[in-house]
DRENRO-972265 format. One line per field, with one value per residue: residue number from 1; residue in one letter; chain; x, y, z of N, C-alpha, C in turn. Coordinates in Angstrom, 2 decimals, padded with zeros to 5 digits. Example, Ala and Ser with C-alpha at 12.3 -4.5 7.8 and 13.67 -1.06 7.14 Angstrom:
! residues 2
n: 1  2
res: a  s
chain: A  A
n_u: 013.19  012.85
n_v: -005.69  -002.25
n_w: 007.80  007.08
ca_u: 012.30  013.67
ca_v: -004.50  -001.06
ca_w: 007.80  007.14
c_u: 013.20  012.90
c_v: -003.30  000.03
c_w: 007.80  007.87
This chain:
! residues 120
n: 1  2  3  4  5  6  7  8  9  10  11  12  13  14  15  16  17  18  19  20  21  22  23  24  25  26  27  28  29  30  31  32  33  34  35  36  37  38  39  40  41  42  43  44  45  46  47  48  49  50  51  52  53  54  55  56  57  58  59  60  61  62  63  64  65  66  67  68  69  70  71  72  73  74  75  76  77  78  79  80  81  82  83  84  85  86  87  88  89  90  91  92  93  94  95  96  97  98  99  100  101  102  103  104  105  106  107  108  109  110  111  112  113  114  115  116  117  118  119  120
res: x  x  x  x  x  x  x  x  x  x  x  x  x  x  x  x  x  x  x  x  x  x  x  x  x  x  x  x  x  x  x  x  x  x  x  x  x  x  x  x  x  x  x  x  x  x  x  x  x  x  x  x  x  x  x  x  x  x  x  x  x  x  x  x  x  x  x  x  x  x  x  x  x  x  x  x  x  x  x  x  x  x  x  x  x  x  x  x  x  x  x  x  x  x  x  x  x  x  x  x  x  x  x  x  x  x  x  x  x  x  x  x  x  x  x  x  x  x  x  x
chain: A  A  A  A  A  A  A  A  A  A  A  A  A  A  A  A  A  A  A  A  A  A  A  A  A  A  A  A  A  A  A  A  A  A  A  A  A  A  A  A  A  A  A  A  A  A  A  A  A  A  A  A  A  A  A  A  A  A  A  A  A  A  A  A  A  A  A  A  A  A  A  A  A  A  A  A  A  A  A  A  A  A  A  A  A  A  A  A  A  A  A  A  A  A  A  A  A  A  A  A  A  A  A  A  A  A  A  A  A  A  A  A  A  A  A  A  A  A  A  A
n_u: 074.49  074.56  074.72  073.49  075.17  078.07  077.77  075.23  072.59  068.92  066.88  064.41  061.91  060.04  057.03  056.04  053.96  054.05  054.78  054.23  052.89  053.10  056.35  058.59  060.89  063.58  065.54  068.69  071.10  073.81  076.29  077.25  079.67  080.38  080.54  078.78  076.99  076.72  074.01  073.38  074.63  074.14  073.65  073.82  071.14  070.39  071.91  071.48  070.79  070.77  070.58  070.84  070.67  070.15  069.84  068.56  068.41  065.36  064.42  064.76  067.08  067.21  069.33  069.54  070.20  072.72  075.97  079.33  079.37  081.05  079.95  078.62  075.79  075.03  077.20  078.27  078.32  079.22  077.93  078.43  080.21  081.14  079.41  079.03  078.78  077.30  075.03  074.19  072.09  071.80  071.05  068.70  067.20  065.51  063.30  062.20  059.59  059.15  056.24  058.56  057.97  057.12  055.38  055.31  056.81  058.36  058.51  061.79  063.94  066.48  068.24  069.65  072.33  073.57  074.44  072.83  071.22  068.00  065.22  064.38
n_v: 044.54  045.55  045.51  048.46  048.56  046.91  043.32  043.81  044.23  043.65  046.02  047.13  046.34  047.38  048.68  048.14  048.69  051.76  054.53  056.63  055.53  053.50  051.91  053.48  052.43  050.39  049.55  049.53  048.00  050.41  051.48  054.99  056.03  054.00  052.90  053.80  052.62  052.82  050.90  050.36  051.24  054.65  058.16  060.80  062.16  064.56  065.57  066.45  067.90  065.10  063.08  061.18  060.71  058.63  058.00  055.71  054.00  055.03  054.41  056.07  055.80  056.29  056.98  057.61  059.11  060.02  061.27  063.38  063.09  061.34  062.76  064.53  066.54  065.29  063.90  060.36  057.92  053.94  050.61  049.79  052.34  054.60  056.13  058.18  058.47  056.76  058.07  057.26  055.56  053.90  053.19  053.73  053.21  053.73  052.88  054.56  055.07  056.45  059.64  060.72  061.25  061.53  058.96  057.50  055.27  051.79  048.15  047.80  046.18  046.55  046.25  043.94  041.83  038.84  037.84  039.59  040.10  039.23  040.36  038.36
n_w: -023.10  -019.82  -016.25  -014.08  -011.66  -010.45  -009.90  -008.94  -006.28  -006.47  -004.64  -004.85  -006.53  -009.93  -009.88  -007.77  -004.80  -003.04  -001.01  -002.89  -005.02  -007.31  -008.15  -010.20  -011.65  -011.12  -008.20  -006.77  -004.98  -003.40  -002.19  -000.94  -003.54  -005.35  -008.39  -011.30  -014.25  -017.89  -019.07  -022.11  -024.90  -025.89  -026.18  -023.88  -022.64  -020.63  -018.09  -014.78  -011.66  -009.31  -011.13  -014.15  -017.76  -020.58  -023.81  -026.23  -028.74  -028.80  -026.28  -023.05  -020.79  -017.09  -015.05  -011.25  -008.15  -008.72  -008.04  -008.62  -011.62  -014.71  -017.18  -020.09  -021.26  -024.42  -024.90  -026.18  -025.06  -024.10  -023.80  -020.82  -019.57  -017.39  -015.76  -013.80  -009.79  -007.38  -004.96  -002.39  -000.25  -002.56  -006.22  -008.08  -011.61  -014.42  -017.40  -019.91  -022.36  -025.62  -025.46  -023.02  -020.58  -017.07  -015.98  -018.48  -017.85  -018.35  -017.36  -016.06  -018.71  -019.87  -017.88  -016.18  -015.67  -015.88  -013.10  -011.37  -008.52  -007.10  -005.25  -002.58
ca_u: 073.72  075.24  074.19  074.38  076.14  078.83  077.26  073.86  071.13  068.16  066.32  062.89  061.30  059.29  055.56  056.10  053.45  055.02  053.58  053.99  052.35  053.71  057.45  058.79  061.82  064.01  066.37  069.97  071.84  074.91  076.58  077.94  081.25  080.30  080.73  077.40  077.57  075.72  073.48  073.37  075.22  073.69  073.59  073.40  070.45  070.34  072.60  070.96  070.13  071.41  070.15  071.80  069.56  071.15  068.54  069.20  066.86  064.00  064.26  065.18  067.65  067.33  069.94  068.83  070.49  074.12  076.98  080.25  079.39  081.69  079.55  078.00  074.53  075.30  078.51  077.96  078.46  079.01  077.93  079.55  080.96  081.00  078.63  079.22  078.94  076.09  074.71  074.07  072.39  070.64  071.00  067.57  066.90  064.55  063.24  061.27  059.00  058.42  056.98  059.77  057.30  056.96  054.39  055.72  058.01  057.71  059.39  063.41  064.62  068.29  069.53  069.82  073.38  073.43  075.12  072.51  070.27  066.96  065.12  063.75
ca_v: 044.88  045.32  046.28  049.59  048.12  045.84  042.53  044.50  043.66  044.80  046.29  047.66  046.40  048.17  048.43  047.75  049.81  052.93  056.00  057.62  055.23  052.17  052.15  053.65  052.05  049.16  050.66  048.72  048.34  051.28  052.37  056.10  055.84  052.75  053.09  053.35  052.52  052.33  049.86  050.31  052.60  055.62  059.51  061.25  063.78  064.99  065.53  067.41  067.24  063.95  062.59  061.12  060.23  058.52  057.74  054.14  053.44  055.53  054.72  056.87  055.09  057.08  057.25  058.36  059.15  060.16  062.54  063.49  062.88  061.28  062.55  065.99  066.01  065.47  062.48  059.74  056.45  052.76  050.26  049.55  053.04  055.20  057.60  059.10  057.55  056.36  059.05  055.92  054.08  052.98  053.50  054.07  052.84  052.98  053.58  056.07  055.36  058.16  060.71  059.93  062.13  060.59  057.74  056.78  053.94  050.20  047.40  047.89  045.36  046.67  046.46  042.44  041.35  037.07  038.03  040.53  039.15  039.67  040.48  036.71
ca_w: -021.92  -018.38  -015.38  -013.59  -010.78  -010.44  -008.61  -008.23  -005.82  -006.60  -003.49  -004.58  -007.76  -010.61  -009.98  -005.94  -004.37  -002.19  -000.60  -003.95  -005.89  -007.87  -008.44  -011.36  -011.80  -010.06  -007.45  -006.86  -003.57  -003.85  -001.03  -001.61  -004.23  -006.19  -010.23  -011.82  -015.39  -018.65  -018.94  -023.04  -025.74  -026.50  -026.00  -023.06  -023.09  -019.55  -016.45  -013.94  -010.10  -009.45  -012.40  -015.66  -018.73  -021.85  -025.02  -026.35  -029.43  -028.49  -024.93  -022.15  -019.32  -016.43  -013.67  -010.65  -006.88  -008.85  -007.82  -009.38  -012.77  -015.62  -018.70  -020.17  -022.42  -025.63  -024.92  -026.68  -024.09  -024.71  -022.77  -019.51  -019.52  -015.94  -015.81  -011.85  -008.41  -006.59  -003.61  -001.77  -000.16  -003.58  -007.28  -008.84  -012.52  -014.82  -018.68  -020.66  -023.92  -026.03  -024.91  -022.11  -019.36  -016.21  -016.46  -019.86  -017.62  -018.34  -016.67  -017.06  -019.49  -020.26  -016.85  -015.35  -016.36  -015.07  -011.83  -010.70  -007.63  -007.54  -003.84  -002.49
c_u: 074.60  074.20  074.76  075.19  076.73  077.90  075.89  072.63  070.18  067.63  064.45  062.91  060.12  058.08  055.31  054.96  054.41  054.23  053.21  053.08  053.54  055.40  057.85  059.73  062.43  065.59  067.25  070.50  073.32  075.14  077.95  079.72  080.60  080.10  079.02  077.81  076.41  075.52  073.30  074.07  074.52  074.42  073.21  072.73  069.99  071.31  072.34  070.25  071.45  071.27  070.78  071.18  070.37  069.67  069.92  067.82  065.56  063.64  065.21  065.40  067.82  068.35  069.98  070.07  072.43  074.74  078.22  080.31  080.68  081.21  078.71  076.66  075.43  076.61  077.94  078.79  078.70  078.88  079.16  080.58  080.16  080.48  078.22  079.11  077.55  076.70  074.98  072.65  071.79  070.93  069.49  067.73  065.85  064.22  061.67  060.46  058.92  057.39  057.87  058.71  057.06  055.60  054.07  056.82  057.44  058.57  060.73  063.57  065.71  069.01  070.45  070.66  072.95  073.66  074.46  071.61  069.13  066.25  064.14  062.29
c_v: 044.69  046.03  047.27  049.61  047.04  044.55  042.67  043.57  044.35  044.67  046.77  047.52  047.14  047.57  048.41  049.28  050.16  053.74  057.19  056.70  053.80  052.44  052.16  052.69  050.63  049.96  048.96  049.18  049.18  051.78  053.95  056.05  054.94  053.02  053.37  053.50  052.12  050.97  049.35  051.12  053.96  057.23  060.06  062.94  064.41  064.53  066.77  066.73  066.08  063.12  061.83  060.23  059.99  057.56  056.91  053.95  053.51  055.27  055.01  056.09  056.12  056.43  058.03  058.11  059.19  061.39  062.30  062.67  062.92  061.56  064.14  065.47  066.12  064.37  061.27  058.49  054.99  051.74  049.47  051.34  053.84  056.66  058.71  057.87  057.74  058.02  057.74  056.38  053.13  054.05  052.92  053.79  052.98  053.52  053.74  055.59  056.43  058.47  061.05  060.82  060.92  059.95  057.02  055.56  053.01  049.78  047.26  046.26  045.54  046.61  045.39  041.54  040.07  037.28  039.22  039.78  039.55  040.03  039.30  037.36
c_w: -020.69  -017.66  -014.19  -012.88  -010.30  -008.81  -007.79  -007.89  -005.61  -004.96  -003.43  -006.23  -008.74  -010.55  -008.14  -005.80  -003.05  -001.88  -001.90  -005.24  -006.16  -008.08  -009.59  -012.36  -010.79  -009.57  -006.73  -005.47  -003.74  -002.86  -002.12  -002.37  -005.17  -007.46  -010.61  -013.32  -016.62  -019.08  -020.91  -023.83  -026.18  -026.60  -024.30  -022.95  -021.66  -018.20  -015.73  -012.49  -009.79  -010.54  -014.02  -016.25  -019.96  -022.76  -025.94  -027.48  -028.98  -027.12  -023.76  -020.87  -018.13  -015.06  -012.46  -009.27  -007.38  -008.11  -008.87  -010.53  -013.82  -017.16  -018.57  -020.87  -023.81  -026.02  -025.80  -025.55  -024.77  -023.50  -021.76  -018.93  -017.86  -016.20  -014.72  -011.11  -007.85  -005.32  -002.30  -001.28  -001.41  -005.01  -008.30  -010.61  -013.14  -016.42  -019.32  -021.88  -024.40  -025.68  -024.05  -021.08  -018.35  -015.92  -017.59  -019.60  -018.33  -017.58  -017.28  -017.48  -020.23  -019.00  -015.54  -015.92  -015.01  -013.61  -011.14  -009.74  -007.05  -005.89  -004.04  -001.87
């Protein structure tokens, strides 16, 4: 397990109410450039938009707010590996149950390596 970003602080936790509703995911402080990196080994079954989705034992890690992507669909990843660069100001997180559709999140639990710091 690692986490997506080196030294990451989270900034907006999963479930936080928002104008859109509860928060899907837990979103990481990333100023534009910064590595983003898998958080587990799998597959990567979507890069699109900004987007980059890698399926990890039935659940779907979503990377959200990327650019210049290091990975195609269909790569096979391991963790810690670089999967693009943060947009900035924030790298978005979060994962999928099957059916992976959006409101199939739960609370991420692959992505809080010891050294990540939580918002007080």
């Amino acid at each position: 397990m690692a986490a997506p970003v080196h030294n990451g602080v989270v900034t907006c936790e999963f479930g936080v109410a928002g104008r859109h509703g509860p928060h899907p995911g837990r979103d990481y402080r990333a100023a534009h450039g910064t590595p983003v990196r898998a958080t587990l080994a799998g597959v990567v079954v979507r890069v699109e938009g900004d987007e980059v989705v890698v399926e990890s034992n039935a659940i779907w890690h979503v990377y959200g707010h990327l650019t210049e992507f290091a990975v195609r669909r269909g790569d096979t990843v391991e963790t810690g590996d670089r999967l693009g660069l943060a947009v900035g100001p924030n790298l978005h997180y979060e994962e999928r149950t099957n059916p992976y559709r959006p409101g199939d999140h739960r609370s991420p639990q692959f992505d809080l390596h010891p050294n990540a710091r939580l918002p007080s």
